[in-house]
LOVO-975302 format. One record per residue (C-alpha): x, y, z; residue in three letters. Coordinates in steps of 0.2 Angstrom, whole numbers, plus 5000, padded with zeros to 4 digits. Each point is the difference from the previous one (the first is absolute). Example, Ala and Ser with C-alpha at 12.3 -4.5 7.8 and 13.67 -1.06 7.14 Angstrom:
<nodes>
506249785039ALA 500650174997SER 
</nodes>
This chain:
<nodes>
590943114557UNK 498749885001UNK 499949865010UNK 500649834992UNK 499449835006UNK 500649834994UNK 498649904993UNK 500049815003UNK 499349834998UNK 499849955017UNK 500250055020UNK 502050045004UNK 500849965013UNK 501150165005UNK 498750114997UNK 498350085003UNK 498849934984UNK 498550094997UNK 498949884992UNK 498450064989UNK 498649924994UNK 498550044988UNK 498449905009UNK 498250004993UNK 499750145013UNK 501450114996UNK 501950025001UNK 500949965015UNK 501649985008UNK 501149915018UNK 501450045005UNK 501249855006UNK 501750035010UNK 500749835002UNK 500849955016UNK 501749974989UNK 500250184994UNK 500350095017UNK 500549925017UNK 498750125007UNK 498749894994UNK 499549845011UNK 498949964987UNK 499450014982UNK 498850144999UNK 498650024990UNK 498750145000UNK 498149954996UNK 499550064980UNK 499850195000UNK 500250134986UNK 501550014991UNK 500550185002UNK 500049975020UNK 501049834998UNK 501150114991UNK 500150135012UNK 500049875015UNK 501449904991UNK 501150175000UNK 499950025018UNK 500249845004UNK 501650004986UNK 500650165007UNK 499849955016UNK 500949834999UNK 501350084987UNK 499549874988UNK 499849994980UNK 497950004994UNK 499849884985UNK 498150004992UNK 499249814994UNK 498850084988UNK 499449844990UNK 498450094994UNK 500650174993UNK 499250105015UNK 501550135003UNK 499650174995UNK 501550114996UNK 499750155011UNK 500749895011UNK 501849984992UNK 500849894988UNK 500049824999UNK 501449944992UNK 500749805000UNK 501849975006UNK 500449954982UNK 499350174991UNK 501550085010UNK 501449904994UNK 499350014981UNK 500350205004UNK 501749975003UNK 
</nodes>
């Protein structure tokens, strides 16, 4: 099965949000883990801009690591679907 990530409309709290961007130079990405979703975390964390697959593959680590949910803020249409399906909360409940 491929992997499925939630698609949303700004940073959530509980979870790791993978954030991309389309700039003038090229598509990026951050990662934030805010300091409300695990107790392991003194702080918001944010990573400098880097490219989206390694913010995806960072944000799984971290995720994995932290046994927390990976959301993806995509407000410019960067995802690519080799790395899973986007779906929003309310396309699930429409399937049921």
């Amino acid at each position: 099965m491929a992997n499925r990530f939630e698609q949303v409309d700004e940073v959530v709290a509980d979870a790791i949000t993978i954030v991309l961007a389309q700039q003038p130079d090229g598509q990026c990405a951050k990662v934030v883990g805010p300091k409300s979703a695990h107790e392991s975390l003194a702080v918001d964390r944010v990573t400098e801009l880097m490219a989206p697959k390694d913010a995806l593959s960072g944000a799984v680590r971290l995720a994995n690591q932290l046994k927390l949910a990976i959301v993806v803020l995509d407000l410019d249409g960067v995802w690519k679907p080799e790395w899973g399906a986007l779906y929003r909360r309310q396309d699930d409940a429409e399937d049921e």
